[in-house]
Structure formats: structure tokens, C-alpha cells
KEBA-966619 format. One line per field, with one value per atom (N, C-alpha, C): residue in three letters; x, y, z; atom name. Coordinates in steps of 0.02 Angstrom, whole numbers, plus 50000, padded with zeros to 5 digits. Example, Ala and Ser with C-alpha at 12.3 -4.5 7.8 and 13.67 -1.06 7.14 Angstrom:
rest c(ALA/ALA/ALA/SER/SER/SER)
px c(50660/50615/50660/50642/50684/50645)
py c(49716/49775/49835/49888/49947/50002)
pz c(50390/50390/50390/50354/50357/50394)
atom c(N/CA/C/N/CA/C)
***
This chain:
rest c(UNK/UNK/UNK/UNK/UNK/UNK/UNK/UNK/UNK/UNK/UNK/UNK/UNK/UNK/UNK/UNK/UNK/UNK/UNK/UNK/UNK/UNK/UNK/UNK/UNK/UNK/UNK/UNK/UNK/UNK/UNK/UNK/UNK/UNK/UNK/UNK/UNK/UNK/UNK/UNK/UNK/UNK/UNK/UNK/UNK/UNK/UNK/UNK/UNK/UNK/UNK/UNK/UNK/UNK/UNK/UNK/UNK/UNK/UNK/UNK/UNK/UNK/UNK/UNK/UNK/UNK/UNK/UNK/UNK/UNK/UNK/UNK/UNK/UNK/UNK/UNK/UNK/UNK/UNK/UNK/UNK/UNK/UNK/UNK/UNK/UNK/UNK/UNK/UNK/UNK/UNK/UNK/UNK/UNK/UNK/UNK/UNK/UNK/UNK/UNK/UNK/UNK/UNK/UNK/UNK/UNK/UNK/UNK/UNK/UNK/UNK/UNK/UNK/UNK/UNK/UNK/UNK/UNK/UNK/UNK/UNK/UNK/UNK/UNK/UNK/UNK/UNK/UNK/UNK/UNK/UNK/UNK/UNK/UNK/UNK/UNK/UNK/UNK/UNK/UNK/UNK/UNK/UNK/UNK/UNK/UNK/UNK/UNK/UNK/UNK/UNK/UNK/UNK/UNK/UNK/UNK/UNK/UNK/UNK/UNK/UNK/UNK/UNK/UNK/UNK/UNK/UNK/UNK/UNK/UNK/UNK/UNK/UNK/UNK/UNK/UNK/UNK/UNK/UNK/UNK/UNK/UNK/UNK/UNK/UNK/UNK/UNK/UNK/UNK/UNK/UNK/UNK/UNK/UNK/UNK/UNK/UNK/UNK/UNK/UNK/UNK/UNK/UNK/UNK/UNK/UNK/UNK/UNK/UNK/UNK/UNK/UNK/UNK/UNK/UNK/UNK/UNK/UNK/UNK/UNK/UNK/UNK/UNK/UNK/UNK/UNK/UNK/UNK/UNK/UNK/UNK/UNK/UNK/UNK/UNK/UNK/UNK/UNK/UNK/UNK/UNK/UNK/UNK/UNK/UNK/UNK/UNK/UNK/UNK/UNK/UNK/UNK/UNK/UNK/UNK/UNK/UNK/UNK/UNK/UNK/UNK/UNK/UNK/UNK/UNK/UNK/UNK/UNK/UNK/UNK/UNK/UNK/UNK/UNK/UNK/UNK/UNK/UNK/UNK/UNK/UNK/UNK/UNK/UNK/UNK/UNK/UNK/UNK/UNK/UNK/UNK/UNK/UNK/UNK/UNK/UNK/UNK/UNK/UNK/UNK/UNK/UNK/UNK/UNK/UNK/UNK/UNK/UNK/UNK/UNK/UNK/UNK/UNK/UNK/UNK/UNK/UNK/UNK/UNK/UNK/UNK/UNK/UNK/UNK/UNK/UNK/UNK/UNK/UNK/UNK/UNK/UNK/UNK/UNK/UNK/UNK/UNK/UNK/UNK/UNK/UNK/UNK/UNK/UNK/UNK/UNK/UNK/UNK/UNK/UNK/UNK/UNK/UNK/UNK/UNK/UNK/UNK/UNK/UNK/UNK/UNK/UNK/UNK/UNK/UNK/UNK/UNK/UNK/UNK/UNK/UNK/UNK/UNK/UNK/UNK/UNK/UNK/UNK/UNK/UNK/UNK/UNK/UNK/UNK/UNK/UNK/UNK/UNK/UNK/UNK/UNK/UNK/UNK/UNK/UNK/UNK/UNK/UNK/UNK/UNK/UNK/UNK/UNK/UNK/UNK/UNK/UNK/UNK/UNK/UNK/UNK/UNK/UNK/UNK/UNK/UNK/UNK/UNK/UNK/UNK/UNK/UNK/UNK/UNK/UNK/UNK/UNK/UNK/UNK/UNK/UNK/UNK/UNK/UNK/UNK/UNK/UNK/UNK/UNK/UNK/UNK/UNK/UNK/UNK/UNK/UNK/UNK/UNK/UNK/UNK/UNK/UNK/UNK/UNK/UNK/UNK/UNK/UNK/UNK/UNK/UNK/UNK/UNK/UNK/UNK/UNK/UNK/UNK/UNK/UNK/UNK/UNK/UNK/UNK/UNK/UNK/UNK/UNK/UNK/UNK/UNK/UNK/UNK/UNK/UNK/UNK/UNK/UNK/UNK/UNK/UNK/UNK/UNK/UNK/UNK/UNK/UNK/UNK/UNK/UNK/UNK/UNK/UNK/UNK/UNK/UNK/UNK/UNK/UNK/UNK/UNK/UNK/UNK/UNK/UNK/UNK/UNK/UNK/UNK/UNK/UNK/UNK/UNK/UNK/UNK/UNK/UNK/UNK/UNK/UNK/UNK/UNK/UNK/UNK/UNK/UNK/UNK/UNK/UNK/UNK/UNK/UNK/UNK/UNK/UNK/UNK/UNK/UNK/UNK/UNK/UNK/UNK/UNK/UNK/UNK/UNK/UNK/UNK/UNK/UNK/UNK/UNK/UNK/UNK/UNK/UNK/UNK/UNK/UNK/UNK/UNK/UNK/UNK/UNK/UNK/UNK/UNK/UNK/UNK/UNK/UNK/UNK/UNK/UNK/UNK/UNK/UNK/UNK/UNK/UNK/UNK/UNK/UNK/UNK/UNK/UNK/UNK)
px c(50042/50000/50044/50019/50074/50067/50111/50094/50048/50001/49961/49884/49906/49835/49808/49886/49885/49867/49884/49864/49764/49763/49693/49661/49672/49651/49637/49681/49699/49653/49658/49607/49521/49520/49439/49393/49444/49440/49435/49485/49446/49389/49390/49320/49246/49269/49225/49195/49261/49278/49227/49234/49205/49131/49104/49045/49006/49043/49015/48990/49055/49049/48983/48991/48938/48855/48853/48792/48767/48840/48818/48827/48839/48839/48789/48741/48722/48727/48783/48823/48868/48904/48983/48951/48976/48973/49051/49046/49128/49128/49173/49183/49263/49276/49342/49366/49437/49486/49547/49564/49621/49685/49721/49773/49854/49877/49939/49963/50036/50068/50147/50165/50215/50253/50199/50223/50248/50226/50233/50212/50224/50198/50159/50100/50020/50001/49945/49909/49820/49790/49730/49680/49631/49616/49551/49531/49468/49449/49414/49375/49304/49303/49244/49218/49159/49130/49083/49084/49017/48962/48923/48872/48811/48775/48734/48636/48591/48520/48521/48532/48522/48572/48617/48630/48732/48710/48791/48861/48901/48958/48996/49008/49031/49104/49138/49201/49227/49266/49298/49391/49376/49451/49463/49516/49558/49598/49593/49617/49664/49704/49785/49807/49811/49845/49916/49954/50035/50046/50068/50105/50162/50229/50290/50308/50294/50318/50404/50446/50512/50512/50460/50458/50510/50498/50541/50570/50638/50649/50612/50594/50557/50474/50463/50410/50380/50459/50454/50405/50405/50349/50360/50279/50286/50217/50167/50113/50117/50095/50087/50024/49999/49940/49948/49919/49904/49848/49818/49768/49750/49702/49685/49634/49630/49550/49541/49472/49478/49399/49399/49342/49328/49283/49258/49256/49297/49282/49223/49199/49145/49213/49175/49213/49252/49213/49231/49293/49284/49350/49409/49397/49447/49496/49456/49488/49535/49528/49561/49670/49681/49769/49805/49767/49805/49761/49736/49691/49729/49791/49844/49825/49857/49861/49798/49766/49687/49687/49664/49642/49712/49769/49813/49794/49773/49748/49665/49609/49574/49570/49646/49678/49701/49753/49788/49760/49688/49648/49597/49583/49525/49584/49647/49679/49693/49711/49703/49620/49575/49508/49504/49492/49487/49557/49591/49653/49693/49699/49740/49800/49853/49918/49964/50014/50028/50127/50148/50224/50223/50289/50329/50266/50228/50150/50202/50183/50210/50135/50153/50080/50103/50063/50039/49968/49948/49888/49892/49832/49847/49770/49762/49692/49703/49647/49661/49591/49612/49534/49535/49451/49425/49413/49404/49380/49372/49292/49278/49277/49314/49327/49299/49275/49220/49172/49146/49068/49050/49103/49094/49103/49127/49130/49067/49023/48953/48942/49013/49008/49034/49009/49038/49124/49148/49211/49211/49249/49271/49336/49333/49408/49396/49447/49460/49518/49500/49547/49580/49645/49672/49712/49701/49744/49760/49842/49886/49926/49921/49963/49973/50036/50053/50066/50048/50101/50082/50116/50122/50083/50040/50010/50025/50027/50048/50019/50068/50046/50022/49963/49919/49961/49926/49955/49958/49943/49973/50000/50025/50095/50038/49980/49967/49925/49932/49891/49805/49787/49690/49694/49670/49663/49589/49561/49501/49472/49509/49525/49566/49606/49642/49595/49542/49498/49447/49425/49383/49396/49458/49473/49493/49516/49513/49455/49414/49336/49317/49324/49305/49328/49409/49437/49410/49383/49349/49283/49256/49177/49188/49222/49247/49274/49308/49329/49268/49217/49173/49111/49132/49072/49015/49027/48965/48972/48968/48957/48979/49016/49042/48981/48962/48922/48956/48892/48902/48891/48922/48931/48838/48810/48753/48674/48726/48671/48666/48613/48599/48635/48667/48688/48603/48639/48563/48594/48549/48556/48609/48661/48714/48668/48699/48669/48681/48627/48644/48698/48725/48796/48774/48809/48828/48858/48827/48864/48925/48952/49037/49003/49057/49016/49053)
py c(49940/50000/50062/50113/50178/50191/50266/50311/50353/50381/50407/50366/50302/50255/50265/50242/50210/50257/50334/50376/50412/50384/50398/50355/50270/50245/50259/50302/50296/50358/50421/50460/50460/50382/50384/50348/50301/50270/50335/50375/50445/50443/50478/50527/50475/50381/50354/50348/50367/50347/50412/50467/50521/50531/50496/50487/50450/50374/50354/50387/50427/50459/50509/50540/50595/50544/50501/50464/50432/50430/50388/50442/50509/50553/50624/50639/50693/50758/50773/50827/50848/50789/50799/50828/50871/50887/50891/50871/50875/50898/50939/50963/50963/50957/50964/51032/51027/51077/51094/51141/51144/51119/51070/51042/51086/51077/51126/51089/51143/51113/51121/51131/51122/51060/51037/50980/50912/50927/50829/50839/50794/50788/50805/50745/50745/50754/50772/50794/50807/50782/50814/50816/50856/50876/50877/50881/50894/50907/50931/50980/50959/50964/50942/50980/50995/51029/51004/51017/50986/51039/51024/51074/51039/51080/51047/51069/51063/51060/51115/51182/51239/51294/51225/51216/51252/51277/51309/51273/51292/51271/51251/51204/51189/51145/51140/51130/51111/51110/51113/51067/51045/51006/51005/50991/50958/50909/50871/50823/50819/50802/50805/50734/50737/50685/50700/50689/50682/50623/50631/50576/50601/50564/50569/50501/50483/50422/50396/50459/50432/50430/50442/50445/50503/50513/50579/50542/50565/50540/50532/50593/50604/50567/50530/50523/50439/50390/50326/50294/50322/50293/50348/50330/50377/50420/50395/50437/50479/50548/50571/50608/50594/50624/50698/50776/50801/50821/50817/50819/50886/50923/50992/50979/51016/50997/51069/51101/51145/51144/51157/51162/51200/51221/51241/51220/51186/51164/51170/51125/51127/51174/51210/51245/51184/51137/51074/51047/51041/51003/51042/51101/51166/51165/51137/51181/51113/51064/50999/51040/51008/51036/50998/50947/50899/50886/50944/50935/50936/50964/50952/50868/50829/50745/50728/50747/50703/50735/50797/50813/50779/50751/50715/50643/50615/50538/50544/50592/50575/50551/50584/50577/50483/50483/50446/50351/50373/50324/50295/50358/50329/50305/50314/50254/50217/50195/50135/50113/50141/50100/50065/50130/50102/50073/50049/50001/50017/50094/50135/50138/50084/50091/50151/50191/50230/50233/50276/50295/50357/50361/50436/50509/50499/50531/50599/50665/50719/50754/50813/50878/50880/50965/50986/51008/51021/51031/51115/51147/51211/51243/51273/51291/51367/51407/51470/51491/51549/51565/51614/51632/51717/51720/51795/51816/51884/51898/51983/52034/52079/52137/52196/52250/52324/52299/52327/52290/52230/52193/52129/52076/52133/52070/52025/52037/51984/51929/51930/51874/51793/51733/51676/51680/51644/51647/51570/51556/51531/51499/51441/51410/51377/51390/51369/51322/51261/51214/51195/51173/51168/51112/51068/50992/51001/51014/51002/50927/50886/50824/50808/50775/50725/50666/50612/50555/50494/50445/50397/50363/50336/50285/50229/50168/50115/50076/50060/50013/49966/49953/49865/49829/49775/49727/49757/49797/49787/49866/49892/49923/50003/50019/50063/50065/50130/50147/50121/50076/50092/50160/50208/50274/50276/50240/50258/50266/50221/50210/50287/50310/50353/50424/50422/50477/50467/50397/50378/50422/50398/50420/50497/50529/50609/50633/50590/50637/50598/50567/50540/50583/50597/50628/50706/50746/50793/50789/50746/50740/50755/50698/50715/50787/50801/50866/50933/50922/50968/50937/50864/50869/50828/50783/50767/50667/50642/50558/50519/50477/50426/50365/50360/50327/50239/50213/50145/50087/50042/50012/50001/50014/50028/50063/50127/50160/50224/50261/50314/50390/50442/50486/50522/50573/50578/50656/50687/50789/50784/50825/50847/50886/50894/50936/51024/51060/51114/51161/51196/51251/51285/51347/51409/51446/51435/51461/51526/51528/51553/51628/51679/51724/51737)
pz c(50000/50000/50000/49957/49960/50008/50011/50072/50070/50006/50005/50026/49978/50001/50078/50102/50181/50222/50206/50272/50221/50170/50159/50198/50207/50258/50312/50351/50404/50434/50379/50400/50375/50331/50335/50400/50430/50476/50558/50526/50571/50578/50507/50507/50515/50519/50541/50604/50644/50703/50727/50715/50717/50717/50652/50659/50705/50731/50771/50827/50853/50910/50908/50846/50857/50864/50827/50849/50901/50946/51020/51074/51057/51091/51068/51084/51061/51078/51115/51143/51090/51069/51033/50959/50907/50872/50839/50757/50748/50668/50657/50582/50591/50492/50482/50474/50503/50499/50472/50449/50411/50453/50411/50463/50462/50512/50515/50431/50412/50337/50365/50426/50411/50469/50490/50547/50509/50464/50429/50366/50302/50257/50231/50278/50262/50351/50334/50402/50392/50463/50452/50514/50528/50589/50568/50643/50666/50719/50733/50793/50814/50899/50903/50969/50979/51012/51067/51116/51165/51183/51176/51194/51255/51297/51323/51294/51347/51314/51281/51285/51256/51209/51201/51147/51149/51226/51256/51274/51246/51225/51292/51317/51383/51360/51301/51301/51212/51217/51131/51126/51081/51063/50993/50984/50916/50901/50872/50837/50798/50778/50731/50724/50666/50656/50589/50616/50572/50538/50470/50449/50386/50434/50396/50365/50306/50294/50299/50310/50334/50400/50459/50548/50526/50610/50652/50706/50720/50770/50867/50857/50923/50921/50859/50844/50864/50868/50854/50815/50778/50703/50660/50604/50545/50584/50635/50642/50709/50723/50777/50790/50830/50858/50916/50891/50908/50968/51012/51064/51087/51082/51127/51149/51223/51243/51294/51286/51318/51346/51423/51471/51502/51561/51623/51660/51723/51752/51803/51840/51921/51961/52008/52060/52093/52128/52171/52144/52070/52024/52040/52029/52004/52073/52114/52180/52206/52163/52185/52176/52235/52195/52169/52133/52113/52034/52014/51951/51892/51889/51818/51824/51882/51876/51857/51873/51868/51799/51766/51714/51663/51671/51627/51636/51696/51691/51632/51655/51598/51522/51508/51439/51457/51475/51500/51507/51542/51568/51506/51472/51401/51363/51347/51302/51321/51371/51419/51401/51430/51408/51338/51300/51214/51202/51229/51193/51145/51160/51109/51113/51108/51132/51092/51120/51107/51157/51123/51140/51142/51172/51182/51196/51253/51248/51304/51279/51320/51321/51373/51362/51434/51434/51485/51503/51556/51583/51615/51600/51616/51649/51690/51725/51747/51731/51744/51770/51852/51871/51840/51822/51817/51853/51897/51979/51926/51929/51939/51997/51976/52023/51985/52037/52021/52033/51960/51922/51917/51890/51886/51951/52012/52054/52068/52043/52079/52032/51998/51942/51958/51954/51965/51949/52021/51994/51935/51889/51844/51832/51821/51814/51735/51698/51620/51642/51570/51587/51520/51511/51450/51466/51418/51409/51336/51332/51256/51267/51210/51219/51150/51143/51102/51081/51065/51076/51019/50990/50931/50942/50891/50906/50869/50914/50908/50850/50803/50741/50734/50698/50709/50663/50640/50619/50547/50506/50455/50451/50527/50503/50530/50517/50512/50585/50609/50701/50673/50696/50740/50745/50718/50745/50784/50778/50799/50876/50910/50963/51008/50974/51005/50989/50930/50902/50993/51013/51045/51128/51113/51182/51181/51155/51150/51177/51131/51161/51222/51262/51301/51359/51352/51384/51396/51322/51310/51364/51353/51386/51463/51483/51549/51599/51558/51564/51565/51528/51499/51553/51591/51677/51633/51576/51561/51589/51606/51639/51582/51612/51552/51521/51464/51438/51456/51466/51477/51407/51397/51327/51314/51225/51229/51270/51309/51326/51288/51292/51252/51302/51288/51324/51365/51388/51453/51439/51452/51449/51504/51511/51562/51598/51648/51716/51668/51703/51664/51693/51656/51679/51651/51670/51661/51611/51538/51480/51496/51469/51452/51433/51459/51413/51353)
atom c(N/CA/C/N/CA/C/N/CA/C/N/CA/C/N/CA/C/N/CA/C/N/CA/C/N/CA/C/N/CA/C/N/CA/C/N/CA/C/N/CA/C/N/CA/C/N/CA/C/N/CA/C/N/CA/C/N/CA/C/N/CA/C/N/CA/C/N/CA/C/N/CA/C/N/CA/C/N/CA/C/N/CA/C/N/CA/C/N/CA/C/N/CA/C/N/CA/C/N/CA/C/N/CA/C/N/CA/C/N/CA/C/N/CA/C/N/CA/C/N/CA/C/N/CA/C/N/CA/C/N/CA/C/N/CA/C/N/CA/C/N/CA/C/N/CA/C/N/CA/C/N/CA/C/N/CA/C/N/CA/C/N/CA/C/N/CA/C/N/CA/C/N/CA/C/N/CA/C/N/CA/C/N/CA/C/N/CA/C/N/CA/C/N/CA/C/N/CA/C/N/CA/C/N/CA/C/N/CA/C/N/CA/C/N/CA/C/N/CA/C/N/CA/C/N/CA/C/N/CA/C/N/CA/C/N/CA/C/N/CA/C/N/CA/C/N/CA/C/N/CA/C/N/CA/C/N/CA/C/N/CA/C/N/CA/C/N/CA/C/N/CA/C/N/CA/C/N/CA/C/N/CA/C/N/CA/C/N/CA/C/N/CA/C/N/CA/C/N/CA/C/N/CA/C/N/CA/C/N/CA/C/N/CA/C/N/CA/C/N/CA/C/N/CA/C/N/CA/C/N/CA/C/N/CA/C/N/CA/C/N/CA/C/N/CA/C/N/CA/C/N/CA/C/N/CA/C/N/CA/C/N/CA/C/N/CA/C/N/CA/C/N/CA/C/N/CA/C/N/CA/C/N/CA/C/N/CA/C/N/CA/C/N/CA/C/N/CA/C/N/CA/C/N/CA/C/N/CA/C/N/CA/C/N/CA/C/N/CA/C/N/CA/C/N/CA/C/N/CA/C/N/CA/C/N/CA/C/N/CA/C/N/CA/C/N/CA/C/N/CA/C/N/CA/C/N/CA/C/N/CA/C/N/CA/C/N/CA/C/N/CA/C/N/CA/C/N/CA/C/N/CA/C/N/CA/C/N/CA/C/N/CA/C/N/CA/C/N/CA/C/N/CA/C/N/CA/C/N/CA/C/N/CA/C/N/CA/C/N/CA/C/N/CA/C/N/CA/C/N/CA/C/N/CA/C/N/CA/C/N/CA/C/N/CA/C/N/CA/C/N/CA/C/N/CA/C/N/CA/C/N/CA/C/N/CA/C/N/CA/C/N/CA/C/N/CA/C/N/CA/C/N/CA/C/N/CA/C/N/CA/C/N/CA/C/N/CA/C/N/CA/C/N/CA/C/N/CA/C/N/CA/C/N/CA/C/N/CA/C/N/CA/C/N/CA/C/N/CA/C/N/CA/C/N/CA/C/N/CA/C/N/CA/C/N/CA/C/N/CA/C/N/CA/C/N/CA/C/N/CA/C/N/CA/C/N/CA/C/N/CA/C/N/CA/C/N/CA/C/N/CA/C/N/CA/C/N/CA/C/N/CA/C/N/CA/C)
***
């Protein structure tokens, strides 16, 4: 199989992977995005959104996927996966002091679930409060949460990553993050508790 075939594979099996999700989740919403051009070869992304009943945006991510058919060294393969995930946290969460670890095991723990084996995985975790002062002090304080990661995913048997699995767990990781309950194998998602749209 070329290298063009193989990573067309590799990203229709995405954008399958994608669809599933959006059908067993009716929160997640996902469109394509222009992929960076100067990380790798070929590349291609996508973005996905959570929203709750009224339709307010309670967290957002991206998707990346790299492919160098000569690998990179820092890469241990030819594929690398990009990860962004961005939330609100619950006050209760926010105030944990150990929420970088936990908000890096969510990632961490859904490829472990979906069986997404993977190498050389880096990122950081980043959380920032709003607190209004003046006018705005009578405003909820606010904590924003940011998970950037990278890392290879591990080649199946004929050489090329399962991506779908690692698409699976992004958003899983996403969901989590964004306070909505982890779906149980064949159940239907349930309305999230309602929050406090962003302004």
C-alpha cells in the first residue's frame, strides 16, 4: 500500500471513528479543519465541540493527526497524534490541587480504556481562574481548563495505528473534562446537568 493510500486509510477510519461518536453522543458535534502544513507531510484535523440542552458550548478540542512516511525521530513511528482539549471546570474540580494529575489521567485512562496503545505521549495541563473585580465582582468565579498532548500511536498489524480508538478516547477525555458522565457500553447519552454558559 502507498503512502498516500495508507494515510487515506487511516484518516477515513477517522472521520469514521468520528461519526460514530457523534451518533452515540448527542452533545459531541465534529467538523473538519484545516490541518497545520508544516508539521509533517500529510496531516489532518478535526474539531469537536460539546454542547449541552440549550445548545451552550461547555468545552471544545482538536484532533491532529501527522504523517511522515520517513518517521521523526522524536516520533518513534511515521504517525503522531496532536490532542487539545479545552473546558470549564465545576468549582469542586477546580479547587482539587492535584487537578493538572487528574485532568492528565482522563487523557491517560481513556487510552488505556479504548486500547489505544501509544508511545513517547508528552503535554501539559493548564487551569486558569476568572475572579471579577468592580462591576463585575458579583460574577461567578470561573476556572478554564486546558489539556495540550502528544504522543504515537501504536501500529496494528498491518503496520498502520487503529486510529480510531485514540479519536475515541480524546473525546472521552473531552467529555469528561466538559462534567458530562461517562456513557456505559450501549446506553443512550442523558442531557448533562445544566451550567453556566461562558460568556
Amino acid at each position: 500500500m502507498g503512502h498516500v493510500n495508507a494515510f487515506g486509510a487511516v484518516t477515513a477510519e477517522l472521520a469514521r471513528a468520528a461519526g460514530e461518536l457523534a451518533a452515540s453522543r448527542s452533545e459531541l458535534e465534529f467538523e473538519d479543519e484545516p490541518p497545520p502544513r508544516r508539521l509533517a507531510p500529510q496531516a489532518a484535523a478535526i474539531a469537536a465541540t460539546v454542547t449541552q440542552g440549550d445548545d451552550a458550548e461547555i468545552g471544545m478540542g482538536r484532533f491532529v493527526l501527522l504523517h511522515d512516511p520517513a518517521g521523526q525521530e522524536a516520533w518513534a513511528g511515521q504517525y503522531r497524534v496532536i490532542g487539545y482539549i479545552r473546558a470549564e471546570l465545576e468549582p469542586e474540580i477546580a479547587a482539587d490541587q492535584l487537578i493538572g494529575e487528574v485532568g492528565w489521567s482522563w487523557l491517560t485512562e481513556a487510552l488505556a480504556a479504548r486500547g489505544a496503545g501509544y508511545d513517547n505521549i508528552s503535554g501539559t495541563v493548564t487551569t486558569a481562574v476568572t475572579e471579577g473585580f468592580g462591576t463585575k465582582r458579583g460574577e461567578p468565579v470561573s476556572t478554564g481548563f486546558e489539556l495540550r498532548a502528544s504522543w504515537s500511536p501504536a501500529a496494528g498489524p498491518d503496520g498502520q495505528p487503529e486510529i480510531g480508538g485514540h479519536v475515541a478516547a480524546w473525546c472521552d477525555a473531552l467529555c469528561t473534562a466538559a462534567g458530562l458522565p461517562p456513557l456505559a457500553p450501549g446506553v443512550a447519552a442523558l442531557k448533562p446537568p445544566h451550567r453556566r454558559p461562558r460568556p
